[in-house]
N, C-alpha and C positions, 0 to 999 in steps of 0.2 A: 428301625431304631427310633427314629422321630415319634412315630404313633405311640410305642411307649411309654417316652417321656411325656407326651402329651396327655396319655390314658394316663400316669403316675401322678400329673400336677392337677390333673381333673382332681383323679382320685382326692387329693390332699385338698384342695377345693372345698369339696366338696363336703370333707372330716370336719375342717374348720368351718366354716359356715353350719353347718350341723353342731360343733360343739359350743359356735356363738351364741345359737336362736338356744339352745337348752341351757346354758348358764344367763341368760340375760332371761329367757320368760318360763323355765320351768324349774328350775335349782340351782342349790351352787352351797358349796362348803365353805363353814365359817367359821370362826373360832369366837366362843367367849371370852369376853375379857372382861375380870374381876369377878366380885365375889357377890353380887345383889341377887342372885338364883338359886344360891344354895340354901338346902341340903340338894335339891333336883337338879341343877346344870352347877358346875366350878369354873372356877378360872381355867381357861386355857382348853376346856373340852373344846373339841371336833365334833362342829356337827353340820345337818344338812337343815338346808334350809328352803320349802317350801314356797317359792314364788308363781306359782297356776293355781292353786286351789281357792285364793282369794276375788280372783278373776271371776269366779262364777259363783261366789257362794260368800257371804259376810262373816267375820270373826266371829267365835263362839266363845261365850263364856269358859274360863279357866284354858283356853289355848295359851301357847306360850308364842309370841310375836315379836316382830326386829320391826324396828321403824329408827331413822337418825335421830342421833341426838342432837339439843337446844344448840351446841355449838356449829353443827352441820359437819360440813369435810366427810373423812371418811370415817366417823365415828359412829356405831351404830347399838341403840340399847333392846336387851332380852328382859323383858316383862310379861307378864300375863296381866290376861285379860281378866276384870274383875266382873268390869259394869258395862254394860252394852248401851247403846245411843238410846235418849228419853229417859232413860232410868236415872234416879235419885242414889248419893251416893252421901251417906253421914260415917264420919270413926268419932266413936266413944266410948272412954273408958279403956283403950285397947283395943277395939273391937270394930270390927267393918261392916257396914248397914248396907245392902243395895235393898229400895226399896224397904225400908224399915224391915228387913227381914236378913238377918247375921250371915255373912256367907262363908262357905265351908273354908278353910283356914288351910293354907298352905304354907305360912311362913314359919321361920326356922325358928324363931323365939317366942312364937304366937301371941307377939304384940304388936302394936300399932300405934304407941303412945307418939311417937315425934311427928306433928302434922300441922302444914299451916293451914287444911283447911279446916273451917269453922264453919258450926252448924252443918244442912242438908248444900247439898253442890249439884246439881242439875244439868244433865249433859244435852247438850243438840244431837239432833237427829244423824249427825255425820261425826259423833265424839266415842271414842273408851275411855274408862277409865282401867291403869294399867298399874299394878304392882310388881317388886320382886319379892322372890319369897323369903328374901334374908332383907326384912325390914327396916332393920339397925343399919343396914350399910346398903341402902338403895336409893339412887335416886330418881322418883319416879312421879305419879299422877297428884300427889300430896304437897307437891314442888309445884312454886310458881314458874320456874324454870323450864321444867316441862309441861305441866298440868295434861290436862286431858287428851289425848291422840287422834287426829283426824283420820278421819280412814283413807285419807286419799294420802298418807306417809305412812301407813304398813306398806314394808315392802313383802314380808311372810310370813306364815309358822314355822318352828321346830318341829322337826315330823322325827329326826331320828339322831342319835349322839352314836359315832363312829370310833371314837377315840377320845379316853383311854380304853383298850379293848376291853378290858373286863367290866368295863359300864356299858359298854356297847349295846343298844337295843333302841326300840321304838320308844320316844315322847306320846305320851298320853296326857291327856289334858285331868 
């Protein structure tokens, strides 16, 4: 009888340590909050979120990423990735320049008129530049607040929205 409880609290052991080390350094379910990602993520989806695949490889343009927000705690914001580190990053006219060259447009109003930055913005070697795709109600890389994202505060990507079911499927960038 001993040896089983023993083999039982192993067991259990050994679940939780197992389900620590994968929600601390390989995933973990999150919910979005608010509405700066839509038409592509809403308030309140369920989704997973990717914490190993940045460990060995850098963000990619048009990923979709969590890093804290400017207030800290446990606030965390969903942006994509627009502009990657060294690159040049101008909006005018509505419009968003990496490298004097327009990039493909995912926003839900496909504009970009509200922006404090001015002129070309030049990121370091360890910066993103990060938007949401509902422009009008984001606040994101265009913000002195937040501005540019260091890559050593992504915590991952969006790899897949589990809920609501009928949205359910893989995040592609």
């Amino acid at each position: 009888m001993f040896k089983s409880i023993l083999r039982l609290l192993g067991t259990i052991l050994i679940a939780v340590a197992f389900a620590f080390v994968l929600i601390t350094c390989v995933g973990e379910r999150t919910k979005v909050s608010g509405h700066s990602m839509e038409p592509h993520l809403h308030d309140q989806d369920q989704v997973l979120l990717d914490k190993l695949t940045y460990r060995f490889r850098d963000p990619k343009r048009y990923e979709i990423i969590v890093f804290p927000g400017p207030e800290g705690g446990d606030q965390f914001f969903v942006k994509r990735v627009i502009a990657l580190p060294g690159e040049t990053v101008k909006i005018t006219k509505g419009k968003v320049y990496v490298n004097d060259k327009e990039v493909k447009d995912y926003s839900k109003d496909h504009t970009t008129d509200s922006c404090e930055l001015k002129g070309k913005f030049h990121l370091s070697s360890d910066e993103y530049f990060v938007l949401g795709d509902n422009r009008d109600n984001s606040n994101d890389s265009r913000y002195k607040e937040v501005g540019p994202v260091k890559r050593s505060k992504i915590t991952g990507r969006i790899i897949f929205r589990f809920y609501p079911w009928k949205n359910a499927g893989v995040i592609r960038p």
